[in-house]
C-alpha positions in Angstrom: 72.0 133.9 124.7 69.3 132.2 126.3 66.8 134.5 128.3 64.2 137.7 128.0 64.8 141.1 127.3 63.1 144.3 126.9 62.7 147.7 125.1 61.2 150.7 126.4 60.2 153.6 126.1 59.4 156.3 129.2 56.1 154.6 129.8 56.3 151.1 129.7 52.6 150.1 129.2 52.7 152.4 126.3 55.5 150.7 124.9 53.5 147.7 124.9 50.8 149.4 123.1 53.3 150.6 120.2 54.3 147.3 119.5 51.4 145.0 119.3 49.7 147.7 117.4 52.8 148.1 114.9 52.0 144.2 114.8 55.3 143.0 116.4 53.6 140.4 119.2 55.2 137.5 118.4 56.9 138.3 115.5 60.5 136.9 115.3 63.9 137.1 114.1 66.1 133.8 114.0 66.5 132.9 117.5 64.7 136.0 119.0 60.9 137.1 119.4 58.2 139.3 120.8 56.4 136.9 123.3 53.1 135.9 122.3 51.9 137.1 125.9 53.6 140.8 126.4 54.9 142.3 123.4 57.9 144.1 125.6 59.7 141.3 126.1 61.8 139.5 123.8 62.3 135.6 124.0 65.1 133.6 123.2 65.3 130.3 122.4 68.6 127.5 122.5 70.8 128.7 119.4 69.6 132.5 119.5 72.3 135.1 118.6 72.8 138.4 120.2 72.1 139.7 116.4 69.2 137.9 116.7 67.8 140.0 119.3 69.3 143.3 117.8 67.6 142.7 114.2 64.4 142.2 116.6 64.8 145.4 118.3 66.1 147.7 115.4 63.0 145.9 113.5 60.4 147.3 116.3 62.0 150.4 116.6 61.7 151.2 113.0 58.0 149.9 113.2 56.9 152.0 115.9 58.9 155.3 114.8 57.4 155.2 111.2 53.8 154.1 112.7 53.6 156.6 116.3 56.4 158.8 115.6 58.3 157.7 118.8 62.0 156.5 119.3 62.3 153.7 121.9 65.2 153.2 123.2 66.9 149.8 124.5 66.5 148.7 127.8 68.5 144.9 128.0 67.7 143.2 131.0 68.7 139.8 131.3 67.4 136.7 133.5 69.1 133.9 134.4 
C-alpha cells in the first residue's frame, strides 16, 4: 500500500487551501498522512493499510465540510 494519493475537489488548488486551513498538512492516520509539503496528497509509509488512508480521507472530508461547507470527493491515484 506503499505510494501517494489524492483528494479533490473541482479546483484542485482550492482543495489544497481547505485542507491546510482545516489543519490537516501533515496530520496522519497509522500508516497514512497529508504530506508536510502539499496537503492534497497523502503519503504512505512501509506497513500502511488501505484503512489507513480511508480514515485519512473520511477524516479531511469531515474537516473541510464542517469548516468550508464543501464535500470533496476521492480522487485515488496511485504511483508506482
Amino acid at each position: 500500500m506503499e505510494g501517494k494519493y489524492s483528494i479533490t475537489h473541482t479546483c484542485n488548488s482550492w482543495t489544497a487551501d481547505m485542507l491546510e486551513q482545516a489543519g490537516l498538512k501533515g496530520s496522519a492516520v497509522g500508516g497514512a498522512a497529508f504530506s508536510n509539503r502539499h496537503a492534497n496528497v497523502i503519503e504512505t509509509g512501509p506497513g500502511a493499510r488501505a484503512s489507513d488512508v480511508q480514515a485519512l480521507v473520511e477524516k479531511a472530508r469531515a474537516a473541510v465540510l464542517l469548516q468550508h461547507g464543501v464535500s470533496l470527493e476521492c480522487e485515488i491515484v496511485i504511483l508506482e
